[in-house]
C-alpha positions, 0 to 999 in steps of 0.5 A: 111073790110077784109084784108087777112094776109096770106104771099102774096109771096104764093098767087095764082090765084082764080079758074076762074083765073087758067081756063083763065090761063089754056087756054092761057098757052094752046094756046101759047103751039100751036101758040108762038115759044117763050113760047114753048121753055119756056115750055120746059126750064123750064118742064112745062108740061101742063098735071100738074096743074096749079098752078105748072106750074104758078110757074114754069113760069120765072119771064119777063121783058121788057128786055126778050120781045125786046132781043126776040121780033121776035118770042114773039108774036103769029101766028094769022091770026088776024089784029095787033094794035101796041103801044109804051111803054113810054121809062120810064125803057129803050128803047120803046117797040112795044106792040101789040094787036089783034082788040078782044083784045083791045075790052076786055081791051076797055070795061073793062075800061070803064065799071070801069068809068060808076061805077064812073060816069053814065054820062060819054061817049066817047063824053065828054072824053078826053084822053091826049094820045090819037092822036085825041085828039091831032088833035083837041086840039093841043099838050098838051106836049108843056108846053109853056105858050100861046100855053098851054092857047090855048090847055086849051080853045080848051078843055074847048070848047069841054065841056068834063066831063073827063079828062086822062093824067099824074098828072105832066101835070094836075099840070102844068095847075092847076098852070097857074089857081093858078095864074091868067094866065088862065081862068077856072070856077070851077067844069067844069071838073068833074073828073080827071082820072090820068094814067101814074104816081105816084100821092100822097095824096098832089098832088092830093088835090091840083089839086082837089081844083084849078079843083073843080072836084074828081080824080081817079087813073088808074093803068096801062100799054101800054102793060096791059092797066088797071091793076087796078082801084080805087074805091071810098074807094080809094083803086087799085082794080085788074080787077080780071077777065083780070088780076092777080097780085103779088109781085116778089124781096120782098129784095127790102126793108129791113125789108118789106117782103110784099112789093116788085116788082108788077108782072102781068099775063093777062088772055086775052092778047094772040098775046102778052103774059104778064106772070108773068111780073115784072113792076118794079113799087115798092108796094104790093098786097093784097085780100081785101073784100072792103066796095065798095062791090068789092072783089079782089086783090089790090095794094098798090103803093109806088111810084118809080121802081127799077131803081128809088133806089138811087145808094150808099142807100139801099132803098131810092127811088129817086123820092120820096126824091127828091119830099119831100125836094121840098115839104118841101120848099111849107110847108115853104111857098117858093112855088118857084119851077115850075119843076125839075130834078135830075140826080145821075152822079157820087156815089156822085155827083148829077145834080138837074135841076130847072125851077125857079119861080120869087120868087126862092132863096139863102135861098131855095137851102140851104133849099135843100141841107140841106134837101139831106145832112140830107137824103143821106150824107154830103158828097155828091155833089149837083149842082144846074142847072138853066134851062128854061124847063124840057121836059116830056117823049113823053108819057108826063110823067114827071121822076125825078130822073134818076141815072147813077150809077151802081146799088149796088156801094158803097152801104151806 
């Protein structure tokens, strides 16, 4: 493979990019309120090329659309679909797309799963966001154990070859199989699509091995749909001909000049336009000649967002350390944790909510203090709070780490 090394911070769209581009930048000169002043704020004449004009585009946020939203999206006679975003950065945000819109996006997508599987369809597909989906299973979300069995056999009756939803919801059932509790032949689901997380080597083996089946990561957003999709050389391809990608705040690691915020432009969403749109999410982008015969951008995760840096460290993420201390108790061999949450409540004080197992601990909690000790400091404060569940997003994405501190205060 063929890996490009030319700074990424100054890589731009390829051509046919830069003609969509062309054309959206065009037509929200003439049908968004929004963009026009945008044009205007920031001499973007759309006379120049469009490479200057790319760059002379600001940097959005989800921020910018609600403190915006009544004059973000475009005229059009065309009939609205709206979505909420999950809420993992803030407050939801009402994202909308026109019928042709979701068609495009819709296609892409499922164009990307054929590569995987030929026999994959919408009648052995099951998505665990989906409203349907929920009509005939039940809801997934509610991770009691008796109500969980009869959401997994209503599934498995369904004989789906597919299954989409966040890691954290695919490992809660994988358990339940782990442990007897739940019946399931392996190799019934074939593929695991995982959307909506951050899903690491570990997890990732793990649930292939109580499933039987292959996972594949999709990378996207309620506002994009798919950004990028993984190929079978396991890397996040960048539908190059709906979407472009960069990274933006490249400080965000010291030391890490290519690793910053991932930033998107979509060639096609023009009711809502996502222009140079900073996700948040931590990683790199890079053009790959891949062995999968694609050649494209793609993206490296690192596994956290901004809002995810632990307040005090300059860059620790804290779903990542939070994850490893509870990884280091599986490697001992004290699998005794069935969930957890961790808030940052002061500088340096830090609240870690726990859904024990049966064979929870003293000698675990040292093991974790130790382990946060070691990491961020002596100094600071854990308090170890017992619960009886950690309630996902309504999205069904699982946050660990929440801090509410402010960001840059009392940086070590």
């Amino acid at each position: 493979m063929m890996l490009e090394t030319c700074d990424r911070r100054l890589m731009m769209p390829n051509p046919a990019q830069k003609e969509k581009l062309a054309g959206i930048l065009n037509h929200l000169n003439t049908h968004n309120e929004y963009y026009r002043e945008v044009f205007l704020k920031n001499n973007i004449n759309l006379d120049d090329s469009i490479d200057e004009n790319f760059l002379k585009l600001p940097i959005t946020t989800k921020k910018d659309i609600r403190k915006n939203y009544s004059i973000y999206f475009s005229d059009t006679k065309e009939e609205k679909f709206g979505e909420l975003t999950s809420g993992s950065t803030g407050i939801p945000v009402n994202c909308q797309k026109t019928r042709a819109e979701r068609m495009i996006a819709m296609l892409n997508i499922w164009k990307q799963r054929r590569i995987w599987d030929s026999e994959v369809d919408i009648t052995n597909y099951l998505s665990l966001h989906d409203v349907n989906t929920y009509k005939k299973v039940g809801n997934l979300l509610n991770f009691e154990k008796d109500h969980m069995k009869k959401c997994f056999g209503r599934i498995l009756a369904l004989s789906p070859r597919w299954l989409s939803g966040p890691i954290s919801t695919f490992e809660k059932y994988a358990k339940l199989i782990q442990n007897g509790e739940m019946s399931y032949n392996k190799g019934t689901i074939k593929f695991l699509e995982l959307a909506g997380e951050f899903a690491d080597k570990n997890r990732r083996q793990y649930i292939e091995e109580i499933f039987g089946c292959k996972t594949i990561n999709h990378y996207g957003t309620i506002e994009t749909w798919c950004i990028a999709y993984e190929c079978r050389m396991g890397h996040l391809h960048v539908q190059k001909d709906l979407m472009y990608a960069e990274t933006t705040n490249h400080s965000i690691l010291t030391g890490e000049k290519d690793i910053g915020e991932i930033t998107v432009t979509s060639l096609y969403n023009k009711l809502m336009p996502i222009l140079r749109y900073n996700i948040q999410d931590i990683g790199k982008v890079e053009n790959l000649d891949c062995e999968c015969g694609q050649s494209s951008q793609v993206i490296t995760l690192y596994g956290g967002r901004t809002g995810d840096m632990i307040a005090g460290t300059k860059e620790v993420l804290g779903e990542i350390f939070f994850k490893r201390g509870v990884y280091k108790l599986i490697n001992r061999g004290m699998d005794c944790i069935d969930s957890f949450r961790v808030e940052q409540v002061e500088l340096n004080k830090f609240i870690m909510y726990i859904v024990k197992l049966p064979n929870y601990t003293d000698e675990a909690e040292r093991i974790l203090l130790d382990y946060i000790h070691i990491g961020i400091g002596s100094e600071v404060e854990v308090e170890f709070k017992f619960v009886e569940d950690i309630p996902p997003l309504p999205s069904g994405k699982i946050k660990i780490f929440y801090s509410f501190v402010k960001a840059g205060e009392g940086e070590r």
